[in-house]
Structures are given as structure tokens and as C-alpha cells.
C-alpha positions in Angstrom: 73.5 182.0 51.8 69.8 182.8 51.2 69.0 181.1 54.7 70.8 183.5 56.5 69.4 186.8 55.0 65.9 185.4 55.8 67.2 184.8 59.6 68.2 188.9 59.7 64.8 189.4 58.4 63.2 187.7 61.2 65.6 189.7 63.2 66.9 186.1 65.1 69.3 187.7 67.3 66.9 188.7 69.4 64.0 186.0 68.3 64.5 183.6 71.1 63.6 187.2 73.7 60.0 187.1 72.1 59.4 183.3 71.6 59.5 182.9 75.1 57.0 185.7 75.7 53.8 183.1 75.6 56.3 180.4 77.2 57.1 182.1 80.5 52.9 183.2 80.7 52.4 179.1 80.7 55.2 178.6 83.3 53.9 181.4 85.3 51.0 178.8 85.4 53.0 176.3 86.4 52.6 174.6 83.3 56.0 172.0 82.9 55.3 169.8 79.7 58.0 170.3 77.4 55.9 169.8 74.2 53.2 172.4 75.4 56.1 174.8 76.2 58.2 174.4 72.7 55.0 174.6 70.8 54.7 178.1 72.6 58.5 178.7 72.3 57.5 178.3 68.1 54.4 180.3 68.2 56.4 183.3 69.8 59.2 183.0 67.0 57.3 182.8 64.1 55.1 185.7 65.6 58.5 187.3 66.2 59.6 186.8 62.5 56.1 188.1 61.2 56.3 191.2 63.4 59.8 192.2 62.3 59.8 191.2 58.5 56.9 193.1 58.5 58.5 196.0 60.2 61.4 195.8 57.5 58.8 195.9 54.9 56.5 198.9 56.0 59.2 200.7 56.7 61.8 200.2 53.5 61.4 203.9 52.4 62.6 205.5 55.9 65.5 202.5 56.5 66.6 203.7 53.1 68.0 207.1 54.2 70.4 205.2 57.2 73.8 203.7 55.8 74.3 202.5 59.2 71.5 199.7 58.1 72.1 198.6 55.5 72.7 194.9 56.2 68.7 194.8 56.2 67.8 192.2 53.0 65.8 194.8 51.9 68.3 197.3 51.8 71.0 195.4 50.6 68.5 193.6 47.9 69.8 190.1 48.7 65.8 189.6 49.4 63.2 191.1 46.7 60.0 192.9 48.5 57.8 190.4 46.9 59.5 187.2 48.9 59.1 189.5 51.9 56.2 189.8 51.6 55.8 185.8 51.0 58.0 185.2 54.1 56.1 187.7 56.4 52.6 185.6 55.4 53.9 182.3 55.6 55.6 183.1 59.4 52.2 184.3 60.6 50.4 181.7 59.1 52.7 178.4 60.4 52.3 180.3 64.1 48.4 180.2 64.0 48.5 177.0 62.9 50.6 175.6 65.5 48.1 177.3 67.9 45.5 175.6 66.5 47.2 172.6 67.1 48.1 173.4 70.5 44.4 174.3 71.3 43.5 171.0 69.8 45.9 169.2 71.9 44.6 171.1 75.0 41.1 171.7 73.9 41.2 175.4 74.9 40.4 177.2 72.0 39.6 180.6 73.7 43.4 181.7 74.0 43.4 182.0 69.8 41.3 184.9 70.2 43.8 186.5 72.6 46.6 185.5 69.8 44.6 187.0 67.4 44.1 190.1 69.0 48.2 190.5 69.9 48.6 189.8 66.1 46.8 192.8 65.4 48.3 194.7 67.8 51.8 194.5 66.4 50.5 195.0 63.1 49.3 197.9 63.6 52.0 199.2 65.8 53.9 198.6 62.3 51.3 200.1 59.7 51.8 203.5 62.3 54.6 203.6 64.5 56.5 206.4 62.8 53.3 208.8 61.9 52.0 208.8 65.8 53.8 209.5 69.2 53.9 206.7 71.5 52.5 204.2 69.1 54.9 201.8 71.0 51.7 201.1 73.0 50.8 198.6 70.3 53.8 196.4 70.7 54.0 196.2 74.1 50.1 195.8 74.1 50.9 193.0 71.4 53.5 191.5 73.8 51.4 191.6 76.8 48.7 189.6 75.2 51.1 187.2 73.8 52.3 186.1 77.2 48.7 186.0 78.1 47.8 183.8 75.2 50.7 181.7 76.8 48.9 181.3 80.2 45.4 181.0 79.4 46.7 177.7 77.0 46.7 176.9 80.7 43.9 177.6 82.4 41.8 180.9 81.7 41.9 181.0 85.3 44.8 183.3 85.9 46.6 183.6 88.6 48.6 186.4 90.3 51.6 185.3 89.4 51.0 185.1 85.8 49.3 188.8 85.6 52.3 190.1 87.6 54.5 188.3 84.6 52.8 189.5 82.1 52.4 193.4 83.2 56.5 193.1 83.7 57.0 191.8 80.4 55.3 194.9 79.0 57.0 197.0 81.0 60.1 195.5 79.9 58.8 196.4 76.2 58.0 199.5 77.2 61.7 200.4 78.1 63.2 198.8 75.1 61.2 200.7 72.8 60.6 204.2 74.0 64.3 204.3 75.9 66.4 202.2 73.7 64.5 201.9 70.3 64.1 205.8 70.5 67.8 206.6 71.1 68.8 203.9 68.6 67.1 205.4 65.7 66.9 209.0 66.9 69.4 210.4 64.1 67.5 208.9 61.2 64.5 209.2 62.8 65.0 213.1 63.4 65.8 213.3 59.6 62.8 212.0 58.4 60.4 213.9 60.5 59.3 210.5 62.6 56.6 211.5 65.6 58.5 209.1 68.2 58.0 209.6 72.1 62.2 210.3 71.9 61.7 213.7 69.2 58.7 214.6 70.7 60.4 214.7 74.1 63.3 216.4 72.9 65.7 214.3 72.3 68.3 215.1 69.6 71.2 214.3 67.7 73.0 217.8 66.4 76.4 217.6 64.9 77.3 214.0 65.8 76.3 215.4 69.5 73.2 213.9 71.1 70.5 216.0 73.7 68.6 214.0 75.9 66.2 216.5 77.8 65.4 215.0 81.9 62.0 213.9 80.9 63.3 211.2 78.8 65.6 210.5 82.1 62.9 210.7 83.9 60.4 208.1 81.9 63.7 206.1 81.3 64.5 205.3 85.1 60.4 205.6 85.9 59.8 202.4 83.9 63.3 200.7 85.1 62.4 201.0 88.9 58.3 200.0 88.0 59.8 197.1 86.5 61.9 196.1 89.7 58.9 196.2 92.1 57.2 194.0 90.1 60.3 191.9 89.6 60.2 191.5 93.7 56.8 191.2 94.5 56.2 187.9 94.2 58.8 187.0 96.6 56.4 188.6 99.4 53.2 188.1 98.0 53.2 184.2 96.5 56.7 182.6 97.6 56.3 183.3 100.8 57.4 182.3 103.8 61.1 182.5 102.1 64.0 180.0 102.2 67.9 180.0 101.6 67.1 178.9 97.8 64.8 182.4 97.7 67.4 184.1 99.2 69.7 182.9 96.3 67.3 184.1 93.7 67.0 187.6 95.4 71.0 188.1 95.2 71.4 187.1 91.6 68.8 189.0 90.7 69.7 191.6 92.6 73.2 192.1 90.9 72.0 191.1 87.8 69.5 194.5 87.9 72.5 196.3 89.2 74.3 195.8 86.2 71.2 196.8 83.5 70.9 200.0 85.5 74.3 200.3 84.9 74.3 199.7 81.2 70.7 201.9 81.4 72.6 204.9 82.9 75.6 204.6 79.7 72.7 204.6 77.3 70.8 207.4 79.0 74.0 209.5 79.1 75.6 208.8 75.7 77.0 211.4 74.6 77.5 211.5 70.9 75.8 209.1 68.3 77.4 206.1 67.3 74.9 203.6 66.5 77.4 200.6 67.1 78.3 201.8 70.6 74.3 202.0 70.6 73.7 198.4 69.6 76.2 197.0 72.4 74.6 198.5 75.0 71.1 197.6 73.9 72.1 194.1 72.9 73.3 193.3 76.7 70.2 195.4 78.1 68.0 193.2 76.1 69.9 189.8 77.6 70.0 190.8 81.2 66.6 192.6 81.1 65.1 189.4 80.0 67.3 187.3 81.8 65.2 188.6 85.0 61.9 187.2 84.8 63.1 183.3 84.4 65.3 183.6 87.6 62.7 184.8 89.6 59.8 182.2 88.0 63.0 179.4 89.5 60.8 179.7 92.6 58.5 177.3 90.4 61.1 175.1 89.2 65.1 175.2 88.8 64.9 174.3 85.8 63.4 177.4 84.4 66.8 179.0 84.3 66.7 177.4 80.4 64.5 180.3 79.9 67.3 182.8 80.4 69.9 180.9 78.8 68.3 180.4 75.6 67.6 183.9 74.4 71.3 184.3 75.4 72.6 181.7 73.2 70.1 182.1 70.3 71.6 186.1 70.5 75.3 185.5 70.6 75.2 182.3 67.9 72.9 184.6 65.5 75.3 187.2 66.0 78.5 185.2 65.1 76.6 183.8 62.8 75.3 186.7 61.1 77.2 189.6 61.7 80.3 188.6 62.8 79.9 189.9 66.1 79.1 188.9 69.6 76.8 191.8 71.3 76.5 194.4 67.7 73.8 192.8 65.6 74.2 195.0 62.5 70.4 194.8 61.5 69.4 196.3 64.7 
């Protein structure tokens, strides 16, 4: 069904992760209207599917050299590069102008320039990512801004609560794409000469057997435990003086980052290269990691636990679905 391979273009199973990007900035704001937020929650997914069909399409020539993708459109040719191409322009064009709309509806129209700037962002981090070392500055940049855009549809005002949410979220990016997007594509990567932060560390995959020097270790648990202090910060800076409810948050959150250091010491010390064993852990680091940020913004409002559950859902329906699995989306 054509539907679907468009849906693995747009990379869906983990779709609903960025959508919410721009929608957690507004809540951050404490912005509640459910039409405000589910136009944002479409912006982000559109921008989502723009930044990952793109990503399919710039780099077709390197994802040609990996069996282990080949359930990509592109690779499999159930999608020609020319309706890619038509896809990729069509996603980024419905999301600006549902933030038209939305600054119409609003009338704060000084947030599109902050969406245009992330738009930029990621495309660039796709025109350059694999010619440059640490070019994962760009998507996390782009990210950053996105949840930005999200709060200044707001108020351009921001408060410290929103720039605290919005620094975590990059430095949730940051983790996902130097730590886990750099050991999940290390082996083809290493073939075809990419200038990643992981080879240019060190990090290696020789005879099925992968090297991961301390450095990466280092940067790897560095951005984990940055990531956790700004997670708890606003429990003694803004929610303070703090009740049983806070209390609450502080345990679940507390296991719940536990458990991804958990899953981020397996990754970190994976010992030979198998890229589905990859893709679990990565899947449920993605979930939890993002999972974080709603339960602590439930000191606004209970009901922003949705905001967790829904990138869960969207994940493990696209990945039945899709794939046929639960946490291995085979276009990862």
C-alpha cells in the first residue's frame, strides 16, 4: 500500500517525538487550547516528514551500500526519487502554511521567522551532515528553535521555564544523534568514509566487533547527566515550595531516568554490531528520553501526561503497522 511507504519516508515511528517539539515550547507557556496545541502538534509532523524525506533523499547514494536498510522507499524503489522529491516539498509547504494560519489566528506573526530559521537549520544539517564532524549541531539547533517557534506562538515574552525546555530538548537531540545515531550507523558509515563525531572519536566496527574509545563514554554520559539537571531544576527554581503531587513527579521521573541510563549504558557497551539489537535499544531510549519532559511540565497541568503517551502510541502502532515489530523500526 503506497500510503504506507510514504509513512516510512516520513519516518512515523518516531514522528509524533518531533511534532511535539513546538507543542511542549507552548505548554511550557502555559498555553492549554487544544486547537493552538494540535495545530503545533501538525506543524512539528509535517516539519518532521520534510526533514526525514529529505534526509532519505540527500543521502540515497550512501543508504545504498547498507542491506540492513533497505526497507527505505528509496531503496526498495516502491517510491521513485521524483515523488520524493514532490512529497518532501509538499510536507514543508502544508507546515508553513498551517503556521501562517496559526499566526493569523493569534496575530503573532514574529514566531514564522523563528520556523523559518529551524527549517533551514535541518536542511542544512541534511545537505552536510556526512561531509563535516559534528554537523549534528544543525538538527539540534533546528530542534531548539522549533520548540521555541512553539512558545513564542505564545507570548515572545519567554519565560524560564520555557528556555529550560527548550535547551533540554536539544540536549535530548544532542544525545540521540551523536551517541545513538553515531553507533547506529557507524559500520556503513565507517565504509563510506562519513566525518561523524562517532569515527572521528574513534569509534569502530572491525570484524563484526565494535571499539568505542572513553571519549565517546565520556560525551555519552556528559550529555545524559546535563540533561537530568535541567530535567530537575524547575522543581526548585519555579514549582517551588513543593507538594505530595511534586513529590510524585520526582519519583516517576526519577525511575523512569534510571531505566534510560540503563538502556544508555547497553548501548554504550555493545559489544558487536547488530543493527537490530541497535534499533531496540534506541527505539526505547527515544520513548523514555522523551517521555521525561511531559511528566515534569504535569506541574502545569495533569493532563500533559498526553504528551508522553502519544509519541508512545504513534511509535508502537507505526511499528506494527509498518514493520511488523513493536520497538525495531526497520527504516531506522
Amino acid at each position: 500500500m503506497i500510503i504506507k511507504e510514504y509513512l516510512k519516508l516520513a519516518r512515523s515511528f518516531n514522528a509524533g517525538l518531533t511534532a511535539l517539539a513546538p507543542v511542549v515550547g507552548a505548554v511550557a507557556m502555559k498555553q492549554f487550547d487544544l486547537t493552538h496545541l494540535f495545530l503545533l502538534f501538525l506543524i512539528g509532523f509535517f516539519g518532521h516528514s520534510y526533514g526525514f524525506a529529505l534526509n532519505d533523499i540527500l543521502d540515497l547514494k550512501i543508504d545504498r551500500t547498507s542491506r540492513e536498510i533497505g526497507d527505505r522507499p528509496l531503496l526498495s524503489k516502491k517510491i521513485t526519487l521524483q515523488n520524493a522529491w514532490v512529497f518532501t516539498v509538499s510536507c514543508v509547504i502544508i507546515a508553513f502554511l498551517l503556521a501562517i494560519f496559526l499566526a493569523w489566528r493569534t496575530n503573532h506573526y514574529f514566531p514564522l521567522v523563528i520556523l523559518v530559521f529551524s527549517s533551514i537549520s535541518t536542511t542544512i544539517y541534511n545537505m552536510i551532515s556526512k561531509k563535516y564532524p559534528v554537523m549534528d549541531i544543525f538538527v539540534a539547533g533546528g530542534i531548539f528553535l522549533l520548540i521555541i517557534y512553539g512558545s513564542t506562538t505564545v507570548s515572545t515574552n519567554l519565560t524560564t521555564l520555557a528556555w529550560i525546555v527548550s535547551i533540554l530538548g536539544t540536549v535530548q537531540v544532542f544525545f540521540m544523534q551523536f551517541i545513538a545515531g553515531g553507533l547506529k550507523d557507524i559500520e556503513n558509515d565507517f565504509k563510506q568514509g562519513a566525518k561523524t563525531l562517532a569515527i572521528i572519536i574513534g569509534v569502530r566496527v572491525e570484524e563484526g566487533s565494535v571499539k568505542i574509545p572513553y571519549s565517546f563514554w565520556i560525551i555519552g554520559y556528559t550529555l545524559q547527566l546535563a540533561e537530568l539537571i535541567l530535567l530537575f531544576i524547575p522543581f526548585f527554581l519555579i514549582f517551588s515550595p513543593l507538594n505530595t503531587y511534586h513529590y510524585a513527579q520526582i519519583i516517576a521521573l526519577i525511575f523512569l531516568s534510571t531505566l534510560m541510563l540503563f538502556i544508555s549504558f547497553k548501548l554504550l557497551n555493545i559489544k558487536y554490531f547488530e543493527r537490530n539489537k541497535a534499533r531496540k535499544f534506541i527505539g526505547s531510549h527515544f520513548q523514555i528520553n522523551y517521555m521525561l519532559v511531559p511528566i515534569m511540565l504535569m506541574a502545569l497541568s495533569p493532563w500533559t501526561i498526553l504528551l508522553a503517551i502519544i509519541p508512545l502510541l504513534i511509535f508502537l502502532f507505526s511499528n506494527i503497522l509498518l514493520h511488523g515489530t513493536f520497538l525495531q523500526p526497520k527504516t531506522m
